[in-house]
C-alpha positions as CSV (number, residue, x, y, z in Angstrom):
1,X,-22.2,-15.7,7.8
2,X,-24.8,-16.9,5.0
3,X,-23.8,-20.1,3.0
4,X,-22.7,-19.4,-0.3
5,X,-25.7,-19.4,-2.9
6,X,-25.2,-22.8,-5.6
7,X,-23.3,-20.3,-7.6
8,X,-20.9,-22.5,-10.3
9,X,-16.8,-21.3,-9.7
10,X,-17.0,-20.0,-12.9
11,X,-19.7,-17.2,-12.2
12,X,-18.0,-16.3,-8.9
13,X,-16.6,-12.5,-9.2
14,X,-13.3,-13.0,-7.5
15,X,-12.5,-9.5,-4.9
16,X,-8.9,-9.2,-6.8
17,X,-7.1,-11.3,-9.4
18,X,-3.6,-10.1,-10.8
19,X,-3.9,-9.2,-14.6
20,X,-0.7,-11.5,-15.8
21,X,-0.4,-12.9,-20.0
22,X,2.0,-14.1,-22.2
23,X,4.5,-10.8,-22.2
24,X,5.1,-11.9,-18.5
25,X,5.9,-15.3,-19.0
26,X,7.7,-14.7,-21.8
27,X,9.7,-12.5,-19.9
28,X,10.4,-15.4,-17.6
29,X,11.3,-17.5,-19.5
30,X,14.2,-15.4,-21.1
31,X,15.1,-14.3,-17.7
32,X,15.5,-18.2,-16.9
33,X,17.3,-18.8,-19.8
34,X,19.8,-16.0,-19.9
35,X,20.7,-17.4,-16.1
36,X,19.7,-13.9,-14.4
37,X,18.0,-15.5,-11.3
38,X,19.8,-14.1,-8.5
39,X,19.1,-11.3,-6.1
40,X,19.8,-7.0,-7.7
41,X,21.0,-8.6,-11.0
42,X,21.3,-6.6,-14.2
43,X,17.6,-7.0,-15.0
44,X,16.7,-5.9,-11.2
45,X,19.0,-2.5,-11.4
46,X,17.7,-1.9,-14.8
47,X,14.0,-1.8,-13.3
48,X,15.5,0.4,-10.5
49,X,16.5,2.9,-12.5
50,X,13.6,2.8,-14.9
51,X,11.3,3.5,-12.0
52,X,13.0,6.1,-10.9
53,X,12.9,8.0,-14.3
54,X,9.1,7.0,-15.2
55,X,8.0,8.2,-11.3
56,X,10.8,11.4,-10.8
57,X,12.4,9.3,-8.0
58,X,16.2,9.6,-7.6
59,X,16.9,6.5,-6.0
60,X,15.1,3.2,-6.3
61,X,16.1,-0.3,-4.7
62,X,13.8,-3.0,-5.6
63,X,13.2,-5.4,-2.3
64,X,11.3,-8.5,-2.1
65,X,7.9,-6.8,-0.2
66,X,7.1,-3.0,0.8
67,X,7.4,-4.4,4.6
68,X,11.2,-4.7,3.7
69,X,11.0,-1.5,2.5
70,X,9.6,0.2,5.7
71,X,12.0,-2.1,7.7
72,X,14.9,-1.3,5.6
73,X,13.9,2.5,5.8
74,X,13.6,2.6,9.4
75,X,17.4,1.2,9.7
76,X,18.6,4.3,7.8
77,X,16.4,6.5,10.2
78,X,18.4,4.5,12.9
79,X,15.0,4.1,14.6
80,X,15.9,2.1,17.6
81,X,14.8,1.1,21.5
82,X,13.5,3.7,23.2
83,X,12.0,5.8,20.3
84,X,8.7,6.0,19.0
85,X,6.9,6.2,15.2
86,X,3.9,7.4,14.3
87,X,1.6,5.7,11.9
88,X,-2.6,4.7,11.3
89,X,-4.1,2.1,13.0
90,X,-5.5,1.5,10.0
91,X,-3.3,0.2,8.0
92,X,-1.7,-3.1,7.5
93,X,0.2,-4.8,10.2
94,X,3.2,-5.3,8.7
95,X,3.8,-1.6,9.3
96,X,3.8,-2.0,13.2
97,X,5.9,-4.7,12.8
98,X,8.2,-3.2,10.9
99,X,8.7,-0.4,13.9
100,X,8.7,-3.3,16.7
101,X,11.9,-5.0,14.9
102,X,13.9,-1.9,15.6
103,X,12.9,-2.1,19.4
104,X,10.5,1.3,18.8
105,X,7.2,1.9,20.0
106,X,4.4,2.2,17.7
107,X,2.2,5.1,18.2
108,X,-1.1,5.0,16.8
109,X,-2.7,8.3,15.2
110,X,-6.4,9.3,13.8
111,X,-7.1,8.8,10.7
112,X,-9.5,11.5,8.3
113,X,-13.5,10.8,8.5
114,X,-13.5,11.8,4.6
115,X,-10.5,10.3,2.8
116,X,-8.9,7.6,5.5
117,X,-5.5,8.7,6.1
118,X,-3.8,10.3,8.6
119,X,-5.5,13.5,10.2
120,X,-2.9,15.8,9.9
121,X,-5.2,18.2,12.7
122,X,-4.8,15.1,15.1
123,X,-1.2,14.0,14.5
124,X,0.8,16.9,16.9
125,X,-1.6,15.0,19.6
126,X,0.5,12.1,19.8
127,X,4.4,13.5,18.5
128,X,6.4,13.5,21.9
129,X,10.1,14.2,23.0
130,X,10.5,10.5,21.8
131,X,9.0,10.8,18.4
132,X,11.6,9.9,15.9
133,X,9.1,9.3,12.3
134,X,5.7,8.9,10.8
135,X,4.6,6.6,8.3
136,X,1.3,8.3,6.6
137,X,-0.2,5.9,4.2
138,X,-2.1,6.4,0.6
139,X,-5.1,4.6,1.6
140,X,-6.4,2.8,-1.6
141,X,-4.2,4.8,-3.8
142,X,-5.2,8.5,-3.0
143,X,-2.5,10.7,-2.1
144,X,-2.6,11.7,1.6
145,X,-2.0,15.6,2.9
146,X,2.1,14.9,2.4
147,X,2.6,18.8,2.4
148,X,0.6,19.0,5.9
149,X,2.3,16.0,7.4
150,X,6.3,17.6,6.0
151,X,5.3,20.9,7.8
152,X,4.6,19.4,11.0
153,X,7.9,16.8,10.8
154,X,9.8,19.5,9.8
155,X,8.9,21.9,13.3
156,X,9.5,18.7,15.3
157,X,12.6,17.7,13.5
158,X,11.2,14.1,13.0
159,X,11.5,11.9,9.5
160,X,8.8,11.3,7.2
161,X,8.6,7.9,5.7
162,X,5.8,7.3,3.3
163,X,3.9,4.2,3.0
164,X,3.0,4.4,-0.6
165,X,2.3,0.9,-0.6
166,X,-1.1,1.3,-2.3
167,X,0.2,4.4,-4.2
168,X,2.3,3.7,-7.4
169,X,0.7,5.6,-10.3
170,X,-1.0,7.9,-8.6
171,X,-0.1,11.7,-7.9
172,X,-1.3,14.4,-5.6
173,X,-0.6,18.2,-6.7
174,X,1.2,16.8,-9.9
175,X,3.7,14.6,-7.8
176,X,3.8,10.9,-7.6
177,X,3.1,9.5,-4.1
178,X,6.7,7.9,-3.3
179,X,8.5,11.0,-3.5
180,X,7.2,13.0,-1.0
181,X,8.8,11.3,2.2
182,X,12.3,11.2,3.3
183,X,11.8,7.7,2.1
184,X,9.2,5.9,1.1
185,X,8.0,2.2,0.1
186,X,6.1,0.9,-2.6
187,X,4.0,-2.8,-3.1
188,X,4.2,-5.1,-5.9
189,X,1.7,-7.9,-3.7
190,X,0.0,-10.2,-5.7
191,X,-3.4,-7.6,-5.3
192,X,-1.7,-4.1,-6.1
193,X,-2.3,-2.5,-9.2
194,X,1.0,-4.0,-10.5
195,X,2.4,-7.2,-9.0
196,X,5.3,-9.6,-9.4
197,X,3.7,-12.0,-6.6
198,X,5.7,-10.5,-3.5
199,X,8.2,-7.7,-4.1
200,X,8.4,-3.7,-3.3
201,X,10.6,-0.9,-3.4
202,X,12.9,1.4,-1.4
203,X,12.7,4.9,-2.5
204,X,14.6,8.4,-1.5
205,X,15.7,11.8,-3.0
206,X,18.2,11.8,-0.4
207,X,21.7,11.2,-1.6
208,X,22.7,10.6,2.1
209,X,20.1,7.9,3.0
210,X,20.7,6.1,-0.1
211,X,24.2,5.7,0.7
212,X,23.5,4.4,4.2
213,X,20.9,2.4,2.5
214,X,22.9,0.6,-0.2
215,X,25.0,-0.4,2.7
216,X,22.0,-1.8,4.7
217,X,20.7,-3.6,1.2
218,X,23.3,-5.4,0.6
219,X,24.2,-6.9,3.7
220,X,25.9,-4.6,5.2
221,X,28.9,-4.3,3.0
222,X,30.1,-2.0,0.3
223,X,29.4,-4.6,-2.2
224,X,27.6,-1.9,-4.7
225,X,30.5,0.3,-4.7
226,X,32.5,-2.3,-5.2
227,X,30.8,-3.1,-8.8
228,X,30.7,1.0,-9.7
229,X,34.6,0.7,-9.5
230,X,34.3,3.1,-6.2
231,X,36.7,0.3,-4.3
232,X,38.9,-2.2,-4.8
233,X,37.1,-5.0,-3.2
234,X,34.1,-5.3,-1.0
235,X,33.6,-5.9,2.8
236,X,31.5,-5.7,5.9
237,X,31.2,-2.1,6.9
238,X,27.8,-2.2,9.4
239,X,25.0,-3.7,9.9
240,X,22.8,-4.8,7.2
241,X,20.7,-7.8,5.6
242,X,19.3,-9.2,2.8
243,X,16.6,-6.9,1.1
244,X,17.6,-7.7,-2.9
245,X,14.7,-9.3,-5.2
246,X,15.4,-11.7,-7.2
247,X,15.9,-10.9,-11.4
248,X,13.1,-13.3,-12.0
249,X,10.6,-11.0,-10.6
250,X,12.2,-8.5,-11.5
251,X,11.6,-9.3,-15.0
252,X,7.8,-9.7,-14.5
253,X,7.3,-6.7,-12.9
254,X,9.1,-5.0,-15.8
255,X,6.5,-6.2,-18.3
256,X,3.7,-5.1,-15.3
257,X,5.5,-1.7,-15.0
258,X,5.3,-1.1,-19.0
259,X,1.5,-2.4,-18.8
260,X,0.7,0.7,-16.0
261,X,-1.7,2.7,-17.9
262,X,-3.8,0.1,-19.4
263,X,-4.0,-1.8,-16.1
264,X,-5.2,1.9,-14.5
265,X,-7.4,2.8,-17.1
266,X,-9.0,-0.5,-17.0
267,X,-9.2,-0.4,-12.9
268,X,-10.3,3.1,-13.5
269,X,-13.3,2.3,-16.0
270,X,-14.7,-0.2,-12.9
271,X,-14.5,2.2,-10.2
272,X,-16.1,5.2,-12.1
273,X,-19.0,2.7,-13.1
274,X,-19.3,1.7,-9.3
275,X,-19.3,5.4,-8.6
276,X,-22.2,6.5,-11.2
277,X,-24.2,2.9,-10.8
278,X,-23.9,3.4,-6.5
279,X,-25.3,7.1,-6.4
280,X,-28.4,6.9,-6.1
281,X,-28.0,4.5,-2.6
282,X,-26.0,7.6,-1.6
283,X,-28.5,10.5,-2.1
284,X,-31.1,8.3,-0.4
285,X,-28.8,7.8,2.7
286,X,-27.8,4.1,2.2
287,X,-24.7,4.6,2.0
288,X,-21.5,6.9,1.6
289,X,-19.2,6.5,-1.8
290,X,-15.2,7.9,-1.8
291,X,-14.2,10.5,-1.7
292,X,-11.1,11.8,-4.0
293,X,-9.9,15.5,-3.4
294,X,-9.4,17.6,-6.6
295,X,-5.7,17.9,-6.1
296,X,-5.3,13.9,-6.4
297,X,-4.9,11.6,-9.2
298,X,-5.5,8.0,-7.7
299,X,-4.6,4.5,-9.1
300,X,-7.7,3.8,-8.4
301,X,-6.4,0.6,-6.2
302,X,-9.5,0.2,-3.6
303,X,-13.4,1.1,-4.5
304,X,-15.1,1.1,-1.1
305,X,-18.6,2.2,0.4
306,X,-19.5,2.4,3.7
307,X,-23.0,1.7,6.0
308,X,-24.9,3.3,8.4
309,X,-23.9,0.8,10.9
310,X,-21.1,-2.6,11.8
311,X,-24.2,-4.5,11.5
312,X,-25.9,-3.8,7.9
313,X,-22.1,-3.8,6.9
314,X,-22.1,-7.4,7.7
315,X,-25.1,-8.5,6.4
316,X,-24.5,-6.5,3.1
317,X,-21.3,-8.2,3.2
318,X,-22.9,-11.6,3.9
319,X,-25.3,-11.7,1.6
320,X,-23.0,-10.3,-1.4
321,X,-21.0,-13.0,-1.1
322,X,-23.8,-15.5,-0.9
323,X,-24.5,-14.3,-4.2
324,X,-20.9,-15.1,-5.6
325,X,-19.9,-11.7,-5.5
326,X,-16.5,-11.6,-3.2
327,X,-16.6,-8.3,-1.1
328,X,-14.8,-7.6,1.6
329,X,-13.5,-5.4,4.9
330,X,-10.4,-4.1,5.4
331,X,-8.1,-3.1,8.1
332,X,-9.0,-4.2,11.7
333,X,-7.4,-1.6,13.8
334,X,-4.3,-2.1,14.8
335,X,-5.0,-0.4,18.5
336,X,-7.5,-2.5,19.4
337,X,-6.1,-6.2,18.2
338,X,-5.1,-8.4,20.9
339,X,-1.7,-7.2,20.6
340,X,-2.4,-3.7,20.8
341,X,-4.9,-3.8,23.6
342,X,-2.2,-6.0,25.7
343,X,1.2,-5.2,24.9
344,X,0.6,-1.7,23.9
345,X,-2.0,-0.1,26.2
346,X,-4.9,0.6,23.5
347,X,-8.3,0.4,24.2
348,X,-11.6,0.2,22.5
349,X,-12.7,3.9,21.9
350,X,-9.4,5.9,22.1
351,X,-9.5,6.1,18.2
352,X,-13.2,6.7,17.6
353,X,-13.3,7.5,13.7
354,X,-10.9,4.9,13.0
355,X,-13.1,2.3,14.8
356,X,-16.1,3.4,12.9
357,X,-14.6,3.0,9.7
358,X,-13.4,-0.1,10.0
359,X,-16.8,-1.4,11.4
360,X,-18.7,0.3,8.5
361,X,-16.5,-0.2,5.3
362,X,-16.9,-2.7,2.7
363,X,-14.7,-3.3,-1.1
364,X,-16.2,-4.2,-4.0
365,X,-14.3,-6.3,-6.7
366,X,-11.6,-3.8,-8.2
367,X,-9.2,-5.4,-11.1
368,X,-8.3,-5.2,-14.3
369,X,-10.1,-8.0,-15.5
370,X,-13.2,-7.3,-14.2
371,X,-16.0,-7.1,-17.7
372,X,-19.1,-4.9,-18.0
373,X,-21.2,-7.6,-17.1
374,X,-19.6,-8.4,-13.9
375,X,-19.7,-4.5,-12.8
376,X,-22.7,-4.5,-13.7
377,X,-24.3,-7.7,-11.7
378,X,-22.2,-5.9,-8.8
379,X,-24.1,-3.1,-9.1
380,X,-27.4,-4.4,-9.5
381,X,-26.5,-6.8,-6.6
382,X,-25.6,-4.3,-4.4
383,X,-29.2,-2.3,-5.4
384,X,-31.1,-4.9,-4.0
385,X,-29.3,-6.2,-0.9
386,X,-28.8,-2.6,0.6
387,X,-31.9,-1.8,-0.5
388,X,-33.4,-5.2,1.1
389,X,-34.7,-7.0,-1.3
């Protein structure tokens, strides 16, 4: 890769930096001082149900990262040895993982040429006898084809649990992406739209799974019913761990949580410039911009473009950041990683549009903090490197 040109720190456009000021450390602070530190406190249940009301979701348990969510989701579905999920291979890691800890088999599916989530047409390819889930995901905060992907579950009597990892904010049909699945989990990473540093969120409709996964949550005792007055004392009734987040960042995230719009309309402001600055290099063929389907209202969480080839990728790439500009890819696929290609049987070529786009896809800068001028040397920069100059 090119050595970065003499560009001084402070004229570096970072690829993501969270959007954190003085509410949040207030907030801190009092949660510090009023002693609520520990794990599903008062602050942390409070923010449960708040999200629940501001995103029509009947049950919310706030965990310390969305792959505690999936892994905490896929306990209730009593996943287990033997069975088998199916999810992208492009997406993050952390989902296969969180299938492997319950002795499953991940099952990788094809993901859409246009939007980059699951292809419902391809999915029946891969459900089997064995097939217990799928995990679709939002990729970069678009809302997937849920109503495609609950039609097929629902004729092969297997769970949908949606990775809305990337998705808080954003609807599809009117909805908001988390309450489509059976469950669902969201991201509050230190680069999502909203952060607290590391936390997520269980979410269900379900009044059955959130019983089983109250249980799970809290260490597999009836601990919650216990403080509702449902029991006299609390015990060990199954299996569980420890999935609570802490009141700390709980109180952060509040202040992110009550900051949503502004952070989106900001995010929103820079991707619609990229998209109007960046069309020309589309019409001539340079590249290819997102797409967003009419029935979707993103987040606007990812900004991406993709190149004729894995080559110009990298050198557009390259040269972006010798500039001080701090693109990036994304995903590499999760088939064809050393792990896949040895442990699970994948090999180069059995997911051909996935592979492509991972070759041929490169982020811009996307966050709230981003100014005109930065979007606009982005722009300008990106002019000239695709265009050669």
């Amino acid at each position: 890769m090119s050595k970065r040109a003499d560009i001084p720190e402070s004229k570096v456009i970072p690829f993501s930096a969270p959007s954190l000021g003085e509410d949040e450390v207030r907030a801190v602070a009092e949660a510090l001082r009023s002693g609520a530190v520990g794990g599903d406190g008062p602050l942390g249940k409070a923010l449960a149900l708040r999200m629940g009301e501001r995103f029509g979701i009947r049950h919310v348990l706030l965990t310390p990262s969305a792959t505690h969510a999936l892994e905490l989701a896929l306990q209730v579905a009593d996943i287990g040895p033997d069975d088998e999920v199916v999810l992208p291979s492009f997406t993050f890691v952390s989902v296969a993982n969180a299938v492997l800890r319950r002795g499953a088999r991940p099952v990788f599916a094809e993901i859409s040429d246009a939007t980059l989530d699951l292809d419902p047409d391809r999915l029946e390819e891969v459900v089997t006898p064995r097939t217990r889930a799928v995990i679709p995901a939002h990729y970069g905060g678009v809302g997937a084809p849920m109503e495609r992907y609950q039609e097929i579950a629902g004729r092969q009597g297997i769970r949908v649990i949606e990775d809305a990892a990337q998705g808080l904010g954003a609807r599809r049909g009117g909805r908001w992406l988390g309450g489509f699945g059976d469950m669902a989990g969201f991201s509050f990473h230190e680069t999502k739209n909203l952060t607290c540093g590391e936390g997520g969120a269980f979410l269900t409709q379900r009044d059955d799974l959130f019983k089983r996964a109250e249980v799970i949550y809290e260490k597999g005792t009836n601990r919650s019913q216990f403080f509702r007055g449902e029991v006299d004392k609390y015990t060990w009734i199954g299996p569980g761990g420890s999935y609570v987040l802490s009141d700390i960042l709980a109180a952060l995230l509040g202040v992110q949580l009550d900051r949503m719009e502004a952070l989106h309309a900001a995010r929103r402001r820079v991707f619609e410039r990229y998209q109007a600055g960046l069309s020309d290099l589309a019409r001539e063929g340079k590249l290819q911009l997102p797409v967003i389907p009419d029935v979707c209202e993103p987040n606007w969480h990812v900004f991406y473009v993709r190149l004729p080839s894995g080559e110009e990728r990298d050198r557009v790439l390259a040269e972006m950041r010798r500039r001080g500009i701090m693109c990036t890819f994304h995903f590499v696929p999760l088939h064809s990683s050393p792990f896949g290609s040895a442990q699970l049987g994948y090999r180069e070529g059995d997911l051909p549009v996935t592979e492509a786009v991972s070759r041929t896809l490169l982020r811009l800068p996307l966050h709230a903090g981003l100014t005109d001028e930065d979007v606009s040397r982005v722009i300008e920069a990106m002019g000239e490197v695709v265009r050669g100059r």
